[in-house]
N, C-alpha and C positions, 0 to 999 in steps of 0.2 A: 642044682643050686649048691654051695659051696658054704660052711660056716663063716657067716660074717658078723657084723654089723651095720646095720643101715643107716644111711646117710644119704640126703640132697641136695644136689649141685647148688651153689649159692652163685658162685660165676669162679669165671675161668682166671686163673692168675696173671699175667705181663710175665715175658721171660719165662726161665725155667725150659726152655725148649720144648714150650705148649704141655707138658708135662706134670705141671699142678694146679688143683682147681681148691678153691674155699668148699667147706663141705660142712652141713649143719648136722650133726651127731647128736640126738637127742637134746637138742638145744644149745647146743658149746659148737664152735665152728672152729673147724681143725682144717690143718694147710695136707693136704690127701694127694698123694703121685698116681695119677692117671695115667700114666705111660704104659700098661698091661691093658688097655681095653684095643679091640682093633676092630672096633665095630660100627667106624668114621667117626666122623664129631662128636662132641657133647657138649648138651648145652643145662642152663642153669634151670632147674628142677627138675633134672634126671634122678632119678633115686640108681644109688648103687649099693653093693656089699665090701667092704672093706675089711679089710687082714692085713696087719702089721704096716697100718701107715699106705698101702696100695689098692689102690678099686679094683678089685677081679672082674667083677660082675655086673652088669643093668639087670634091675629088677623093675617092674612098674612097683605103682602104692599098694598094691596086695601082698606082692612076693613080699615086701621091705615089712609089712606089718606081722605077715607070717613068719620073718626071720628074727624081727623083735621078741613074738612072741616067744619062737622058741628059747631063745636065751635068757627069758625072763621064767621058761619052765626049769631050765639046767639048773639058774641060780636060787632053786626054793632049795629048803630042807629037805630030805628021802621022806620024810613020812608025812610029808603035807603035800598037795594037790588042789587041783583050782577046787573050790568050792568046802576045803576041807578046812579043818582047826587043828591049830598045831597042839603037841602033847602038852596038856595039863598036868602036873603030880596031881596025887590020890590027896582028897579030901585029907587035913588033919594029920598029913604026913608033914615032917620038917627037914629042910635038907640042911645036915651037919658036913662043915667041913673041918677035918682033922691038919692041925700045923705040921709038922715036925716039932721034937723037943729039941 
C-alpha cells in the first residue's frame, strides 16, 4: 500500500480521455486523474488512494480506513497518542514572554 489519501469514486467524468473521475475526499469532492490504475474499469464507490492529484491504488473500505487512520496518526503532536493527553504546564507555573527592547 502506498501513502495516500482516501477517496470514493463519486462517477466517472465525460471526456478527459476516460482519465477523471469525481472523487469524494473526506467529504469535499475533488476532479482526481485516474489514468495510473490498470486494473480495468472503475466504477462509482471504489475507494482509492491518492497522491498529488492521481489514484495509485484500489483499496476496499478497510484498507481506505486504515490509510485515514494512519495520517491522522502522522498529524498528532510527538508526545500525544491515541488515548493520551497532551502536555499540561506545571500547576502555578506562568508562561512569560519576553519582547525585545
Amino acid at each position: 500500500m502506498c501513502l495516500g489519501i482516501p477517496g470514493r469514486v463519486v462517477e466517472l467524468l465525460e471526456g478527459y480521455g476516460g482519465q477523471l473521475a469525481l472523487v469524494d475526499v473526506a467529504g469535499v469532492q475533488r476532479k482526481i486523474n485516474i489514468g495510473l490504475l490498470d486494473e480495468g474499469p472503475l466504477e462509482p464507490g471504489t475507494w482509492v488512494l491518492i497522491h498529488m492529484g492521481f489514484a495509485l491504488e484500489r483499496v476496499d473500505a478497510a484498507g481506505a480506513e486504515q490509510a485515514m487512520d494512519g495520517l491522522e496518526l502522522m498529524g498528532r503532536p510527538a508526545d500525544t497518542g491515541p488515548g493520551s493527553q497532551p502536555a499540561q504546564p506545571p500547576q502555578g507555573e506562568q508562561h512569560v514572554t519576553h519582547e525585545p527592547a
